[in-house]
C-alpha positions in Angstrom: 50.4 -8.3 -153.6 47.9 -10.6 -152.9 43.9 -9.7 -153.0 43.5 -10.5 -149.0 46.5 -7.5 -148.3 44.6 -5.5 -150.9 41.3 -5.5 -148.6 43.4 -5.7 -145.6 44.8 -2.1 -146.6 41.6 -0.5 -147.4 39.5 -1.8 -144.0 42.9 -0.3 -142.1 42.3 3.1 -143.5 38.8 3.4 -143.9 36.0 4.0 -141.4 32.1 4.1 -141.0 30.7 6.3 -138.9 27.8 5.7 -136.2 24.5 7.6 -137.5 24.8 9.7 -134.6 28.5 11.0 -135.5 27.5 10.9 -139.5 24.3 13.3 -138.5 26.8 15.9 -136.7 29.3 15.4 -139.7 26.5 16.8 -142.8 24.9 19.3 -140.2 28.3 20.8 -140.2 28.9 19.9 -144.1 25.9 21.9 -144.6 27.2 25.2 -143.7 30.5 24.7 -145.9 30.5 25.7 -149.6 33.5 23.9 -151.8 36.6 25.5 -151.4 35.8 26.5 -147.9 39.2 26.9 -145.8 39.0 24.3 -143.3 41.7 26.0 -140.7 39.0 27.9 -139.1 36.0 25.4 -138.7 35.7 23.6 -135.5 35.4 19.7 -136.3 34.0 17.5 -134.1 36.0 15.5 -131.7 35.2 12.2 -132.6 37.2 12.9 -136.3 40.4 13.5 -134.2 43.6 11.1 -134.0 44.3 10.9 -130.1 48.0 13.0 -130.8 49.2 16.1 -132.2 50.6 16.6 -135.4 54.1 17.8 -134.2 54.2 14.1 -132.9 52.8 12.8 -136.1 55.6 14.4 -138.0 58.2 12.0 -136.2 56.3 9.2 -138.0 58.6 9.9 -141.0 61.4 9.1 -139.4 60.5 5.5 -138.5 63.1 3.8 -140.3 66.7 5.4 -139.5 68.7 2.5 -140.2 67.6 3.0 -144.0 69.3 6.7 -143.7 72.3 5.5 -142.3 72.8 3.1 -144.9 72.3 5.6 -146.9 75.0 8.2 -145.5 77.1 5.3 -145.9 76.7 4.5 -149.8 79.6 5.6 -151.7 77.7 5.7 -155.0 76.1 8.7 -155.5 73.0 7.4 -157.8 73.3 4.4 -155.3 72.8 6.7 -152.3 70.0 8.8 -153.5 68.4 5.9 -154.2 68.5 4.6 -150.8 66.8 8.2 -149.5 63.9 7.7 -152.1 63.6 4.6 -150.1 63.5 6.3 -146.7 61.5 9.0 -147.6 58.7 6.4 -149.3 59.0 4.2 -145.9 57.4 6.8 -143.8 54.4 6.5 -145.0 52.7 3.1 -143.9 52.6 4.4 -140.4 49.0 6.0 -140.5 46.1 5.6 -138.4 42.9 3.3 -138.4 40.2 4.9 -140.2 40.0 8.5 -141.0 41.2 10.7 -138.4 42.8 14.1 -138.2 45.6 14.8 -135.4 45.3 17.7 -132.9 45.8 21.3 -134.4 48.7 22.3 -132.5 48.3 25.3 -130.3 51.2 28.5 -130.2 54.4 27.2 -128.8 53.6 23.7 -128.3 56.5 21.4 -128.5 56.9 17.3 -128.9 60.5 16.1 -128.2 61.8 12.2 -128.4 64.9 10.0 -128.6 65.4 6.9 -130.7 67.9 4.2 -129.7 69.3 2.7 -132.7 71.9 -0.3 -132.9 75.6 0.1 -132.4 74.5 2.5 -129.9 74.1 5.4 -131.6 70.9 8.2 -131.0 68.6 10.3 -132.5 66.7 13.0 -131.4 63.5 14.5 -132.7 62.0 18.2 -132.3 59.1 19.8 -133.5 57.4 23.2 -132.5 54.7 25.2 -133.3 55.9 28.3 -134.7 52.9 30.1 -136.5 49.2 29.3 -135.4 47.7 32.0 -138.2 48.7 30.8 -140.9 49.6 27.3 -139.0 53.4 26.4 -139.8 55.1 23.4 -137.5 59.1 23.5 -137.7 60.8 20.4 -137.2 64.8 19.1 -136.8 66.0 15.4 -136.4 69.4 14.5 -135.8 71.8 11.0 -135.7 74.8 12.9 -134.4 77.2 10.0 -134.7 76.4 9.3 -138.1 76.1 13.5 -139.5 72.7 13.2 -140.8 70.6 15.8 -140.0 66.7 16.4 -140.8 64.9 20.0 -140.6 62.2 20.5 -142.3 58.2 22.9 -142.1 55.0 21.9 -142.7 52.1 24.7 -143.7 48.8 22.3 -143.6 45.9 24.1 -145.5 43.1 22.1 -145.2 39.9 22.6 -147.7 36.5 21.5 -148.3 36.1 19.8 -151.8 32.4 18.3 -151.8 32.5 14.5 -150.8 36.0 14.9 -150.0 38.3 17.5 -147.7 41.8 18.0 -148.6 45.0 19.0 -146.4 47.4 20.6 -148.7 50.8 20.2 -147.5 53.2 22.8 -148.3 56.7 22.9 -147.0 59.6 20.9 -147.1 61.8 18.2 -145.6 65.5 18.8 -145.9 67.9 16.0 -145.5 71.9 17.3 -144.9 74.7 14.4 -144.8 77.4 16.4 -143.2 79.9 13.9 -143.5 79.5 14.4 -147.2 80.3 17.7 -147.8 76.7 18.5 -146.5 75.5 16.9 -149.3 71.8 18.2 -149.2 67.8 16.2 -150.6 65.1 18.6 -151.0 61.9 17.2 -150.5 58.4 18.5 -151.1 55.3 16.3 -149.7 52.0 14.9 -151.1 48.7 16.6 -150.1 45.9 14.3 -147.6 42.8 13.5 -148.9 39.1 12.3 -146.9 37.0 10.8 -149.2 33.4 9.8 -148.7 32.3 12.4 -146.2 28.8 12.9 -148.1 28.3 9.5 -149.4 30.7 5.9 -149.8 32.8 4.9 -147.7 35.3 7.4 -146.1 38.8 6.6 -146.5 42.1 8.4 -146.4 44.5 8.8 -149.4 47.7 10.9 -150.6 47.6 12.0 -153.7 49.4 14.6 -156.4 52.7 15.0 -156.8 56.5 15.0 -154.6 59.4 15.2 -155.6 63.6 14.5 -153.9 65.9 16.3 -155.2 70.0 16.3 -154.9 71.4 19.3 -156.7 74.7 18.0 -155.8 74.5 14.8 -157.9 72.3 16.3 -159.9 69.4 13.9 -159.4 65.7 13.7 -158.8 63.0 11.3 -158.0 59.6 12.4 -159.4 56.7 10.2 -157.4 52.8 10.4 -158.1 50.4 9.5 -155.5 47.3 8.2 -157.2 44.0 8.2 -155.5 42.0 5.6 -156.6 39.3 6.5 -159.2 35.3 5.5 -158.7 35.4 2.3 -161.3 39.5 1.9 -161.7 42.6 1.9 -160.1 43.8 0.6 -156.6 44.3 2.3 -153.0 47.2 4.0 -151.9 49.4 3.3 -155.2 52.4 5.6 -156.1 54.9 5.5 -159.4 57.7 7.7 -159.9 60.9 8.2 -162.1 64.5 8.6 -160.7 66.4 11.0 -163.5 69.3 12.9 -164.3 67.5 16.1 -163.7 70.0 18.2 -166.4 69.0 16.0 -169.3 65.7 14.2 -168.4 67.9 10.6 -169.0 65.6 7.8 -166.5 67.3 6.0 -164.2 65.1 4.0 -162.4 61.4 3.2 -162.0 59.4 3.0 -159.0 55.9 1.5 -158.8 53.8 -0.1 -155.7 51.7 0.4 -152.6 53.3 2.8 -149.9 51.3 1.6 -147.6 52.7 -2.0 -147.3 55.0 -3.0 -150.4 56.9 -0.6 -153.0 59.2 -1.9 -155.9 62.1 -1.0 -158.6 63.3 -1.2 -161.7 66.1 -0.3 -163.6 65.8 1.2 -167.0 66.1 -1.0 -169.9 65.5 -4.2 -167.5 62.1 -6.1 -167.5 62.5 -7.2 -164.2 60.9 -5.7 -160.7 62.7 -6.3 -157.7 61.3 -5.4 -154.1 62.2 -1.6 -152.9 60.3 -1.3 -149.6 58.4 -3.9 -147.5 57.3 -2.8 -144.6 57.3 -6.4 -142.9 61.3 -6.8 -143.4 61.6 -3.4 -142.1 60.4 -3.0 -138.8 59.7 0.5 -136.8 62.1 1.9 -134.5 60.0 3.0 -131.5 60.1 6.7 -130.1 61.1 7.0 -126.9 59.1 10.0 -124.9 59.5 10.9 -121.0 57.1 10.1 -118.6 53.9 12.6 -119.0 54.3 13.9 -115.4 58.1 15.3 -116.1 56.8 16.6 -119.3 56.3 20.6 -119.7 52.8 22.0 -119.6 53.0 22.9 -123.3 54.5 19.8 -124.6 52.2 18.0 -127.0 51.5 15.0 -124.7 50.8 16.7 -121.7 49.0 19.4 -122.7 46.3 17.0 -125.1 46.1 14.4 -122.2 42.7 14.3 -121.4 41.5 15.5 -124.2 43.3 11.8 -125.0 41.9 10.3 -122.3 38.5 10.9 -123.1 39.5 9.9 -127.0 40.8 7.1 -125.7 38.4 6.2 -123.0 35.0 6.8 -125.6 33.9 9.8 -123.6 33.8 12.2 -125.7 32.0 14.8 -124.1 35.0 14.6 -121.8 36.8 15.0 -124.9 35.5 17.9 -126.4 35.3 19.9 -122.8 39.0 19.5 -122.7 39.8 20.5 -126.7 37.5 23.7 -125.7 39.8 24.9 -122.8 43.0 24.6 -124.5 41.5 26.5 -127.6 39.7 29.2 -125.3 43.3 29.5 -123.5 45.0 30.1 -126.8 42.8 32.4 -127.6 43.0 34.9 -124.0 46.8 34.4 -124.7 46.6 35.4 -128.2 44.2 38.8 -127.3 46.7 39.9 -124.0 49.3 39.7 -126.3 47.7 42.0 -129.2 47.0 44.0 -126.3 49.9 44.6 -124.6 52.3 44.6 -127.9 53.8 41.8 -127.2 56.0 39.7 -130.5 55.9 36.1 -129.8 58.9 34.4 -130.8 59.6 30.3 -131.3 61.9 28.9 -128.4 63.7 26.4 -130.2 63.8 28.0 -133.8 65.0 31.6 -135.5 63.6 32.7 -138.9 66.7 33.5 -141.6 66.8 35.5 -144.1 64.8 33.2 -146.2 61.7 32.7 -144.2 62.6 29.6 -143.3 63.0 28.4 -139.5 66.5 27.1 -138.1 66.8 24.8 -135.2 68.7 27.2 -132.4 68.9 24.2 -129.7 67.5 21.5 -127.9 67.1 24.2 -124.8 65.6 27.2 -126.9 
């Protein structure tokens, strides 16, 4: 990669902030002490992505032609390679600078279609099924093709000093029903700020994920490196694809996930290009009109707080985050009152904790 994409990468996910904004920022850094549990602060508006996480999630599925490929490679070491290279192509899609998406409130939804070629669709579901602790449930599905995505994320966001961390527990689970329900388990990486206190601020992943296919036997161990003060690059990830019973490497990975990833075999000396993401282009979400949308769906009910986002206003901005959080809260308190059990509408908890998709009508 040349030394121009190198800069080019950094300036896309880093940001300065006016004085004004960087003054409200350490006035509120003040009152943390490290390891402070972020789930509870109020952060100011002007850190705030204008779209809720539940849609953010979808971002990972950006490249479905990469999956159906996949579903379609008779190989199995073949095939799980070709998920390692779906799961690592979800990445690039991040937004400028360092911003943090909308917390999603109880019972929020975001729902979309993707058109894909030969006419096949996909469909794409997330809800907000725990606020305290916060837990989004998610399902994605390419009927025509039996591939099938659910998946949780539990964000636990903490204060480390210069830095703030969102720890991303959970999983993505990938079925190929076609194959037996041949199943990938897949953990995530955790989100890291850097430079809140001093340097420039700039968003990273970092530690460790792994894939896993029990059925084949097979797993892909990838580290996200975060770039050190004096060494080491942006946004760089290696990993090793094994045998998982007897430790045997299969396969190398090594690159920059946000922009250009490659692979090599074991015993070869030669690198050949895993993921690009300019020969790979997105495949754009398709979400109804605002106006047809339910009140709680994530578009609809964050509008004007991304309006005024959008729009620089962010007094605007702020008045409408309040009233959607002072809502939640009257609806949490009548509920406590009265006894009343919330449940998810479009997901049931099993006997494992874990939430099931029940329907696209709940």
């Amino acid at each position: 990669m040349s030394k121009k994409n190198l800069v080019d990468e950094e300036i896309e996910c880093s940001e300065t902030l006016e004085e004004e904004n960087k003054s409200i920022l350490l006035d509120l850094i003040a009152q943390l002490r490290k390891g402070t549990d972020l789930s509870r602060i109020t952060l100011p508006t002007f850190v705030l992505e204008p779209r809720s996480l539940l849609e953010r999630l979808s971002d990972f599925m950006s490249h479905p032609d990469i999956l159906i490929g996949a579903s379609k490679t008779v190989d199995p070491v073949e095939r799980f390679v070709e998920v390692c290279r779906f799961f690592l192509s979800g990445w690039h899609v991040i937004p400028k600078g360092v911003k943090k998406p909308y917390n999603p409130v109880l019972g929020e939804f975001f729902r979309c279609e993707y058109e894909l070629e030969g006419g096949a669709k996909a469909m794409y579901l997330s809800e907000q099924v725990s606020h305290h602790p916060p837990i989004s449930a998610y399902y994605y599905s390419i009927p025509e093709h039996g591939i099938y995505i659910s998946g949780e994320t539990h964000p636990k966001a903490k204060f480390l000093g210069n830095s703030a961390a969102t720890l991303m527990k959970g999983y993505s689970r990938i079925t190929f029903s076609e194959l037996y329900n041949e199943t990938y388990e897949i953990t995530n990486p955790n989100v890291y700020a850097r430079g809140i206190l001093f340097g420039k601020m700039i968003m990273e992943m970092g530690d460790q994920s792994t894939i896993r296919c029990p059925t084949s036997d097979l797993i892909c161990e990838l580290d996200f490196k975060t770039k050190g003060y004096f060494s080491g690059q942006y946004h760089s990830v290696v990993g090793k694809i094994k045998k998982e019973a007897t430790d045997e490497l299969l396969y190398e990975l090594s690159g920059v996930w946000t922009s250009e990833l490659f692979i090599k075999a074991k015993n070869s000396p030669i690198r050949t290009n895993f993921f690009n993401l300019h020969q790979y282009p997105v495949t754009e979400k398709k979400v109804i009109e605002l106006e047809k949308q339910e009140l709680n769906e994530s578009r609809r009910l964050w509008s004007n707080v991304t309006h005024g986002l959008v729009s620089n206003d962010m007094e605007y901005a702020t008045t409408a985050k309040t009233l959607i959080e002072n809502t939640q809260r009257e609806e949490t308190g009548h509920r406590q009152k009265e006894g009343i059990q919330w449940h998810p509408r479009f997901f049931n908890v099993n006997k494992y904790e874990e939430y099931d998709f029940k329907g696209i009508e709940g």
